[in-house]
C-alpha positions in Angstrom: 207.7 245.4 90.1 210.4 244.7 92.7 214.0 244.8 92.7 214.3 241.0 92.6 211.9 241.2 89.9 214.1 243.5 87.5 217.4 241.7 88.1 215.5 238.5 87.2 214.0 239.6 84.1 217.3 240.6 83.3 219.1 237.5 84.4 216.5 235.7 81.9 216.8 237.8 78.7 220.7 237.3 79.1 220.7 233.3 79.4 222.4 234.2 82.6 222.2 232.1 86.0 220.5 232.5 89.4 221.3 229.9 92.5 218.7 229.8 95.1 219.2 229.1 99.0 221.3 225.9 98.3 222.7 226.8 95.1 220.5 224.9 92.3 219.7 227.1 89.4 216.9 228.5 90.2 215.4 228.0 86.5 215.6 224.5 86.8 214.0 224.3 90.2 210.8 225.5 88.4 211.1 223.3 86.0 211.7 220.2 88.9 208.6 221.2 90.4 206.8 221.2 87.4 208.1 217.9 86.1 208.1 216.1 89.7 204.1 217.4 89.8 203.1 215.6 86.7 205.3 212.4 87.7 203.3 212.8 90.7 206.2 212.8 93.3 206.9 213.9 96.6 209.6 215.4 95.2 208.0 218.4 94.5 207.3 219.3 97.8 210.8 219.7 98.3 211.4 222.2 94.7 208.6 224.2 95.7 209.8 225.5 99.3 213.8 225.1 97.8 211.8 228.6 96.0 209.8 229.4 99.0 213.0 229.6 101.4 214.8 231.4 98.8 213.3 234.4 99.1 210.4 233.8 95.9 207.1 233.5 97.9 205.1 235.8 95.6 206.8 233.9 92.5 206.2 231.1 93.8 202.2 231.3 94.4 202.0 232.6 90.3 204.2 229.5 89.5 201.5 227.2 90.9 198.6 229.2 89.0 200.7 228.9 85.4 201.4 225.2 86.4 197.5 224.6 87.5 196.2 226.1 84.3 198.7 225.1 81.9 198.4 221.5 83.1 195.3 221.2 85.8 192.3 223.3 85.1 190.8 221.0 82.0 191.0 218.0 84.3 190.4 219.8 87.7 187.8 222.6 87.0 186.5 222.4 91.1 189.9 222.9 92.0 189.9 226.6 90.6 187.7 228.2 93.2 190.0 226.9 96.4 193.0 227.5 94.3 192.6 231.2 94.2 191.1 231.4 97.9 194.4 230.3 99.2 196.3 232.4 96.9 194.6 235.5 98.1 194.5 234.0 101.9 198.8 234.1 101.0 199.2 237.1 99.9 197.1 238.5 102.6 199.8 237.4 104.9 202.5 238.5 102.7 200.9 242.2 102.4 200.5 242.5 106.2 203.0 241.0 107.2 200.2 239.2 109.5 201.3 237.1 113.1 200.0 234.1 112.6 198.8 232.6 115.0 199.2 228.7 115.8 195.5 227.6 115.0 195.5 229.2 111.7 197.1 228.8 108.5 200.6 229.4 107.7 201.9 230.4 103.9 204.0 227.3 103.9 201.0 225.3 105.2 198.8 226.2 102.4 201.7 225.7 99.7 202.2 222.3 101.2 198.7 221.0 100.9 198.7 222.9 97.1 201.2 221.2 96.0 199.8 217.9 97.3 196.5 218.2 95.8 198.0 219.4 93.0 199.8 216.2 92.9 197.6 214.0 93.2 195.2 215.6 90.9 195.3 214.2 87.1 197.2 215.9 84.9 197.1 216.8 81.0 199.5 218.6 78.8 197.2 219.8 75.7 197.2 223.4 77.1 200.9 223.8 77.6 201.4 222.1 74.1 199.2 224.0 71.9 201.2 227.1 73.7 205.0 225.4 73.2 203.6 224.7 69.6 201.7 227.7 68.3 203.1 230.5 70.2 206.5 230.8 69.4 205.3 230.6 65.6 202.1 232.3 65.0 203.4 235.8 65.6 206.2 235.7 63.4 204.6 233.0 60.1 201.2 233.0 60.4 198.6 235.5 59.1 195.6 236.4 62.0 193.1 234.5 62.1 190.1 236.2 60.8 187.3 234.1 61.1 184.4 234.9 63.9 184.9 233.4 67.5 181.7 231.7 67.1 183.2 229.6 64.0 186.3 229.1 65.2 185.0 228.0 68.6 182.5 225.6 66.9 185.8 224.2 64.2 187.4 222.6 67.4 190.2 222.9 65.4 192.8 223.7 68.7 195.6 224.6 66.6 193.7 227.5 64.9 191.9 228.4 68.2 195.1 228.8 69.8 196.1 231.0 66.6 193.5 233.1 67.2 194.2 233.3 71.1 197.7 234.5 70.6 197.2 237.0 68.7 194.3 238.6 70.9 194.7 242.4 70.8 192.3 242.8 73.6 191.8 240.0 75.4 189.7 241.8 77.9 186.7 242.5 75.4 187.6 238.9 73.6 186.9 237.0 76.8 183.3 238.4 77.2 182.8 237.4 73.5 184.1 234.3 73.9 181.7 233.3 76.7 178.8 234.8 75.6 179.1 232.4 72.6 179.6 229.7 75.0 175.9 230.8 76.6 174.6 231.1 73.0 176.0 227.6 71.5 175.1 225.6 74.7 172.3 227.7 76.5 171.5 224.3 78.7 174.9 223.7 80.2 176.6 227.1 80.0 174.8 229.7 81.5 174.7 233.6 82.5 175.7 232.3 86.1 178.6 230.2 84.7 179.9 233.6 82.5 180.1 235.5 85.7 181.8 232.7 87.3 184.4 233.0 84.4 185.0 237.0 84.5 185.1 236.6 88.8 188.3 234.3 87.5 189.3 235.9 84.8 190.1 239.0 86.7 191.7 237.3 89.2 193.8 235.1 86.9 195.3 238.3 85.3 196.8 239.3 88.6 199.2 236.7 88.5 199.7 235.5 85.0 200.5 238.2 82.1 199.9 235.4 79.3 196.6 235.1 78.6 196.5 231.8 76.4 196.1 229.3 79.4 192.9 230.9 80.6 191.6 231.2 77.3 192.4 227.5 76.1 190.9 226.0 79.6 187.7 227.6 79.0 188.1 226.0 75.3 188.4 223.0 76.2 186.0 223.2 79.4 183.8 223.8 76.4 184.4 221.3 74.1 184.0 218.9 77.0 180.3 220.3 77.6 179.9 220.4 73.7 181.1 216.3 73.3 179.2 215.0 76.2 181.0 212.3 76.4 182.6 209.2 77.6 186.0 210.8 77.4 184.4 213.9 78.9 182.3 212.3 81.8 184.8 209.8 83.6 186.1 209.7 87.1 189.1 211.9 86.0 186.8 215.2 85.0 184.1 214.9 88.5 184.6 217.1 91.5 187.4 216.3 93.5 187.8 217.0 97.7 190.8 219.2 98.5 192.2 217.5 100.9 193.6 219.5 104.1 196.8 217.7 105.7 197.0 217.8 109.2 199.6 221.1 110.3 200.7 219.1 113.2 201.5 215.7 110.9 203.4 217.8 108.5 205.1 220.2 110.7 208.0 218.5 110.7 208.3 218.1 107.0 207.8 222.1 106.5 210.8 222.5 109.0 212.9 219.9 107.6 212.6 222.1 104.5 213.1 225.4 106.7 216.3 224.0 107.9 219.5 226.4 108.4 222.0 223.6 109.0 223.3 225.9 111.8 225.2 223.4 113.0 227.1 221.7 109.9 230.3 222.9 108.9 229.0 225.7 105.9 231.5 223.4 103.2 229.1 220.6 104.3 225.9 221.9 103.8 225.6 221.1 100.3 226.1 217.4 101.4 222.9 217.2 103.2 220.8 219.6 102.0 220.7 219.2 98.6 218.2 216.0 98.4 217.4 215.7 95.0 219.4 216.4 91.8 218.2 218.4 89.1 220.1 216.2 86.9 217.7 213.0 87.0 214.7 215.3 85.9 213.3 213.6 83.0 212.9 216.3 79.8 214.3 219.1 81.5 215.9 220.4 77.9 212.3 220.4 76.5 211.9 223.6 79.0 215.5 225.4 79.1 218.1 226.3 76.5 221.6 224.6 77.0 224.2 226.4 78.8 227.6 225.9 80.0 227.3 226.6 83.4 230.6 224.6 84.9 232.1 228.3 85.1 229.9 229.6 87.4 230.8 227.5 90.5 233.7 230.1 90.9 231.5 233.2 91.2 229.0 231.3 93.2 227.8 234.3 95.4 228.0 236.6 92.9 225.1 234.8 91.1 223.5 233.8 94.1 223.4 237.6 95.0 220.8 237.7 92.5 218.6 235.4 94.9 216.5 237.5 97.9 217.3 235.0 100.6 221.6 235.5 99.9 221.0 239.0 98.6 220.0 239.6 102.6 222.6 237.5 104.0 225.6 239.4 101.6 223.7 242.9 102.9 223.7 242.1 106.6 227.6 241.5 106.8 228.1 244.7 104.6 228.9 242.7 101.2 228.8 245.2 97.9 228.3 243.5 94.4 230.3 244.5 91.8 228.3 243.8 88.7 231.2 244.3 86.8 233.8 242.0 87.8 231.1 239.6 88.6 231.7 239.5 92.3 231.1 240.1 95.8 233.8 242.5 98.1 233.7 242.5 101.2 235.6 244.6 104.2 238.3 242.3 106.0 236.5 242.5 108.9 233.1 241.2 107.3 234.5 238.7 105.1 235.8 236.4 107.9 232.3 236.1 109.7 230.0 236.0 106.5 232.3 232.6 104.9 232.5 231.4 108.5 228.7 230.8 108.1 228.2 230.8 104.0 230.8 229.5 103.2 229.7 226.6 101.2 232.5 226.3 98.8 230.5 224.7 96.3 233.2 224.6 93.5 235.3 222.2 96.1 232.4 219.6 96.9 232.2 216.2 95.1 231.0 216.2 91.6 228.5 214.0 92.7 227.0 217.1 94.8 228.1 219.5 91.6 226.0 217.5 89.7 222.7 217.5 91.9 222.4 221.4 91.7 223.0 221.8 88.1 220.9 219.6 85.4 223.1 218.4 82.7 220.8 219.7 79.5 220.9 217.5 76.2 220.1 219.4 72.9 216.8 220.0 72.3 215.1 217.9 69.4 211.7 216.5 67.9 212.4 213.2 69.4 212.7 214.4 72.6 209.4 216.6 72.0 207.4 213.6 70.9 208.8 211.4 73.8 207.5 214.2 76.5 204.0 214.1 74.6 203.6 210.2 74.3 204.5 210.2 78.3 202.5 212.6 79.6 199.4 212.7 77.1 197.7 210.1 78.6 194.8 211.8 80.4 194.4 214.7 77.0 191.8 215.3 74.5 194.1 216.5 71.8 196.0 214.0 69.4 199.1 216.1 68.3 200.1 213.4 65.8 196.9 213.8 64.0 196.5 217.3 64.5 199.8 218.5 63.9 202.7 217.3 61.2 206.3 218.6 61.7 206.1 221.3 59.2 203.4 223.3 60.7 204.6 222.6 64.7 208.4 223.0 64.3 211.8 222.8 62.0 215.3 222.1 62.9 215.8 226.4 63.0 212.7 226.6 65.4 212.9 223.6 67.7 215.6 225.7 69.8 213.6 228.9 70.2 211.2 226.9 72.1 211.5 227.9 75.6 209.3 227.5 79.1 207.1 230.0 79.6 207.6 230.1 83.1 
């Protein structure tokens, strides 16, 4: 675990506030990129290297597996295979800090032409709703589930299954079960060569993601797909689709329009131009993130954007010491001059229109809104939540704001 990783964890568990290279919160950049994936905008180009050029490269790569699986992998099981490829082909570069050389890939080539598959793959929420509704309840009200995988597999009853899933004490051993039932209930269609397939993944799946709920649920439903044999399993939406490769030299100039330093803007104008999209017209973003008053922060702006690797450097190379206590960032008069000279974006002076792109304006959390983000985005899903789930048994009024993104 990294530095950056500790002061984040912290920076969560305290409700606290990161702001990345141009001063969004850095939470709600995930949750941009999520959101602008499954509205299936170009947007999300932009959220994902807005993390990249931040400093959070590694982060980033195990934000686009938890985003695949949570919201990909039923729909886009081919997709899997290259997914990881490039993932390992990343952090490759990242661990050797390779040259590159101008015929091969780049990281920020490959997370370009991720993200674009990505969105224009189809999506489905099922997985990341059984996990926003079961999780966050099972643990604390609900008794294990006791009955054998290979009954509880064959129930398709996704609300238990997922029961069952959380509260795996080993899913390690529970995983091998799990497909050798798979090989037993359907020994035409899921075969020894198909479980080996699944551990090869499974393994590397657990190097990025700690939760082990999405794996578990998109072999579920992989399953229940095979199982059904259906219409609804069998369309266009579930075949093999081509990853598509964008050419380096046509996007080029989009990766450095998303590398650029603004060198030569005026730092208190930066802001102006660089921040292209607003966080604030993000449809559902208080389904993801608790509400919190951040108009406050503007004021200690580098102190919270100390937090971020990319201004964490920048504070370091002009001899810059944070002082966690006062919430700030001192500098020796001969530093302090030539650091603002250059960072100096003085966001608590720009326009509120420009306040207002970097920080979402969050709207209490409630089962209206919860339904709404179902009903929109549960087109392309298997699972009807408003015949498989009443209020009682997914939420109450004391729950609905415990609900957070698991990201």
């Amino acid at each position: 675990m990294t530095k950056h990783d500790k002061i984040n964890q912290s920076v969560v568990f305290t409700k606290s506030v990161v702001f990345t290279r141009f001063l969004y919160v850095k939470n709600q950049v995930v949750l941009s990129l999520i959101l602008s994936l499954l509205k299936r905008e170009e947007e999300c180009i932009f959220w994902g290297f807005e993390l990249f050029y931040s400093g959070y490269k590694t982060e980033l790569l195990e934000i686009i597996v938890k985003i695949y699986y949570d919201f990909y992998a039923v729909l886009n099981p081919t997709f899997e295979k290259i997914l990881f490829q490039k993932i390992d082909q990343c952090n490759l570069i990242f661990k050797e800090n390779n040259d590159i050389k101008e015929d091969k890939e780049t990281p920020e080539f490959i997370i370009y032409n991720l993200l674009q598959n990505l969105k224009n793959c189809y999506s489905s929420i099922d997985i990341f709703m059984l996990k926003i509704l079961t999780e966050k309840t099972t643990i604390k009200k609900e008794k294990k589930v006791n009955k054998e995988w290979s009954e509880i597999i064959m129930s398709f009853d996704f609300k238990e299954i997922t029961k069952k899933i959380v509260c795996s004490k080993n899913p390690n051993t529970e995983i091998e079960i799990v497909l050798d039932c798979f090989c037993k209930l359907l020994p035409d269609k899921y075969k020894e060569t198909d479980k080996k397939i699944d551990i090869i993944r499974w393994k590397k799946y657990k190097k990025y993601v700690k939760n082990h709920t999405s794996f578990f649920l998109s072999r579920m439903m992989s399953f229940y797909k095979l199982y059904k044999d259906d219409a609804s399993a069998n369309n266009l939406k579930t075949k093999k689709k081509h990853y598509i490769v964008f050419d380096v030299l046509d996007i080029s100039s989009d990766i450095n329009l998303y590398n650029s330093s603004n060198d030569v803007i005026l730092p208190r104008k930066v802001l102006r131009f660089a921040t292209k999209f607003s966080i604030q017209e993000v449809e559902f973003l208080e389904l993801f993130c608790s509400s919190i008053d951040v108009k406050h922060y503007h004021y200690n702006w580098l102190y919270y954007a100390s937090f971020s690797p990319i201004w964490d450097q920048r504070i370091r190379e002009n001899n810059g010491k944070i002082d966690n206590e006062n919430k700030s960032v001192e500098f020796d008069d001969e530093d302090i001059e030539t650091f603002y000279e250059k960072y100096g974006y003085e966001p608590d002076e720009q326009p509120i229109e420009i306040q207002n792109r970097n920080i979402g304006a969050l709207r209490p959390l409630n089962k209206e809104r919860i339904d709404e983000f179902i009903d929109k985005y549960n087109k392309n899903g298997f699972i009807n939540f408003n015949e498989n789930f009443n209020e009682k048994t997914i939420y109450s009024e004391n729950d609905i704001n415990k609900i957070e993104i698991f990201y």
